[in-house]
N, C-alpha and C positions, 0 to 999 in steps of 0.2 A: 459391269456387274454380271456376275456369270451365275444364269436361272441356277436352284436348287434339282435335287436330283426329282425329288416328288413331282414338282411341276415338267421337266421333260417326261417321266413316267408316265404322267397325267395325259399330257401331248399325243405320247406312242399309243397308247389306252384308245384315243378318239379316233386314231387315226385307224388303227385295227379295226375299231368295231365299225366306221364309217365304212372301210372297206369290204369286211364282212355284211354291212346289209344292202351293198351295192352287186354282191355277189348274188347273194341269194335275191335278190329282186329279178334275176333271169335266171334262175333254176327250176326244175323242176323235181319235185320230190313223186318220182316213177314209181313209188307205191302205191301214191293217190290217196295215200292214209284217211286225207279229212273227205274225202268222195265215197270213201268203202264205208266210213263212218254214217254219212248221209244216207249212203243204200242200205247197210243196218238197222240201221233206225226207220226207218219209213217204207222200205221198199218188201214186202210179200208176196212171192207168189206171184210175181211180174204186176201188183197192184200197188197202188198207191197212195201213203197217209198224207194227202194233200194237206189238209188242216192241221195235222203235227206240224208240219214242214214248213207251214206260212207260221206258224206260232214262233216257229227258235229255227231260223235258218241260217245263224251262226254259219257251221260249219261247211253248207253249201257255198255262204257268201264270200269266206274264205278262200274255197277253193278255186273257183269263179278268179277273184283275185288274182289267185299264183297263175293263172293259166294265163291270163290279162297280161300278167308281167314280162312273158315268155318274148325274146326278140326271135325276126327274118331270121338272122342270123343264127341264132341259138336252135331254132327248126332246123333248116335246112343242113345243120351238123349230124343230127340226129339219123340212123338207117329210115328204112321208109315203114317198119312197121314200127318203129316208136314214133313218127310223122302221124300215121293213119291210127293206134289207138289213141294219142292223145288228140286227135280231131274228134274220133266219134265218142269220146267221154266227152269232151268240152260240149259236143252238138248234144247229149241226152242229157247232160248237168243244166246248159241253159234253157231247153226245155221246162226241167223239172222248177226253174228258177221264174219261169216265164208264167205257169200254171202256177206257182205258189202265188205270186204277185197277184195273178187279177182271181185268186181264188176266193169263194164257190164260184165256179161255171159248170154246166153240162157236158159242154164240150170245146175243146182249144178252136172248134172254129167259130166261136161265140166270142173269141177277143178280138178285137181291133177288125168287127165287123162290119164297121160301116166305113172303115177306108181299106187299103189294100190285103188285109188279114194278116193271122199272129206270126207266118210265115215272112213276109215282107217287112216286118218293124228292124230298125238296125239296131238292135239288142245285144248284137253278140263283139263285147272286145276282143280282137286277133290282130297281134302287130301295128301298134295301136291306132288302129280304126274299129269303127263299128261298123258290123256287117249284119247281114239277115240270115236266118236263120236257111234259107233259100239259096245265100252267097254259098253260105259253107258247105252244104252239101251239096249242090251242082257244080258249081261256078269253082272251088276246090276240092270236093271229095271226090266226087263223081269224075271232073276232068283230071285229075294226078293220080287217082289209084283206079284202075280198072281190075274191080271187083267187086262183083255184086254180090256178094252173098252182104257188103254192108248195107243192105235192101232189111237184113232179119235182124241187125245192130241198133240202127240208127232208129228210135222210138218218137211218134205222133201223139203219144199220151192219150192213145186213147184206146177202146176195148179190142179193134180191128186189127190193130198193128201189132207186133210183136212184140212178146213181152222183155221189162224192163231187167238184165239179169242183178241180181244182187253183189255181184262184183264186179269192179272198174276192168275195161280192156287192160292187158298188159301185152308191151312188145313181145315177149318171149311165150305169150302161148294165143296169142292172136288167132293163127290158124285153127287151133281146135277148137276155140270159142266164136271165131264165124262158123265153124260146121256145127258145131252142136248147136247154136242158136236157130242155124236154118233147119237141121235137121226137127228142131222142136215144136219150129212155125209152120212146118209142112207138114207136120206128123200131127198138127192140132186137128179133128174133122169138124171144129165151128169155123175154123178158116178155107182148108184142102181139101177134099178127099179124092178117092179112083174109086169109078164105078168099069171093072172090068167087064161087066157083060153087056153096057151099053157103051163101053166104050168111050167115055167120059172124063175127063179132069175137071174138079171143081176148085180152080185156083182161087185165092186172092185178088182182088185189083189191081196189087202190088206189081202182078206178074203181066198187068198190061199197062200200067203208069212208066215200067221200066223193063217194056220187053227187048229195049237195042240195047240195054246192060245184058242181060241175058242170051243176046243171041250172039252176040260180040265173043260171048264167052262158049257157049257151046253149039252155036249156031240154030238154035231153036229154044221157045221156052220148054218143050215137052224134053228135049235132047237136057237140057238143065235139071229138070223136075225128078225126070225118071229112076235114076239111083237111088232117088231118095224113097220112090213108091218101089223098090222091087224091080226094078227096068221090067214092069208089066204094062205100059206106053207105048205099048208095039202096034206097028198096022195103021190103020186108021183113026187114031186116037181124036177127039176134039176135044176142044179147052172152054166150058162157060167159066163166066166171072159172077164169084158170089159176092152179094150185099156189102159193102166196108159198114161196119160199127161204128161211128164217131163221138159215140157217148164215151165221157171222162173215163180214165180207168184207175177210179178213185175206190181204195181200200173202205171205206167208210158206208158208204152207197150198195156197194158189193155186199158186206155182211151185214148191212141190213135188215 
């Protein structure tokens, strides 16, 4: 008895669509749509609606998802700055997913504070294992891309670090978005400033937590810094490190 034509129809139908959602289960959609979405809605000013964001985190969770789904394989196809922005979105998305979950806290070093902290939890899906937050950016950011300006990308969620931008890294303008980000976090003077007549940098922490990224790259941190202050880092320059901020850097608290 030879099938009717509807039910091969029917056949071809399951077979496309099965195929199609075995495609898209390693794709990535390089707009980041439902992540620009997230940073829309919650994110100001490099500040934070934490409490929106634990309320309907739909769209994060989503995204989180597609990134999960991502194979070795389908990476390693990719140039190396479609590699490195979809690492440091992935690393600020789980963040933000990390502080919604155990939100209200003061500060991200208030979770998973009585065992190895919120850096150390294996939290983050990449090829499918779960890694730390710590894996992803030493253990692969830090050892496969040498470059530190993703020191002013890569966000702590907290008031210290630099702020969160309201659009997803993208391959094709990467570079101007690490310089504008670093130029933003050096040009801030609650984080940097130059006192040229004592001869002073008042750096970040940042810039002694990862000064052999820095010197790797210009062979000094002041030799790093200085472009960004006017190359006025001449002579005898020295470097104090000012206070890090580790309270939340929650939109809500803020305008308070």
């Amino acid at each position: 008895m030879k099938p009717c034509f509807s039910s091969v129809l029917a056949i071809i139908l399951f077979v496309l669509l099965l195929t199609s959602q075995l495609v898209n289960a390693d794709t990535l959609d390089q707009s980041n749509q439902q992540y620009q979405e997230v940073l829309n809605s919650y994110v100001k000013g490099g500040l934070v609606d934490y409490s929106g964001l634990k309320s309907d985190p739909k769209d994060l969770n989503q995204y989180l998802e597609q990134t999960a789904s991502i194979s070795k394989e389908t990476f390693d196809g990719w140039s190396k700055n479609e590699q490195l922005a979809f690492l440091i979105n992935l690393y600020n998305a789980q963040t933000l997913d990390l502080i919604a979950d155990n939100y209200p806290v003061k500060s991200i070093k208030d979770i998973a504070s009585d065992s190895d902290g919120p850096w150390e939890q294996p939290i983050v899906p990449l090829f499918g294992e779960k890694i730390t937050l710590n894996t992803l950016e030493n253990e692969i950011i830090r050892k496969n891309y040498p470059e530190p300006r993703i020191h002013f990308a890569l966000i702590c969620a907290a008031m210290g670090c630099p702020d969160l931008m309201n659009t997803p890294y993208q391959p094709k303008t990467l570079d101007k978005q690490l310089d504008q980000q670093t130029k933003v976090f050096l040009l801030d003077p609650e984080k940097n400033s130059i006192d040229t007549n004592q001869e002073i940098l008042m750096l970040s922490p940042i810039f002694d937590w990862y000064q052999e990224d820095f010197i790797k790259q210009s062979g000094s941190v002041i030799e790093f810094v200085n472009p960004y202050f006017g190359n006025e880092a001449t002579g005898g320059f020295k470097i104090e490190y000012t206070n890090y901020d580790w309270s939340l850097n929650d939109l809500p608290s803020k305008t308070n």
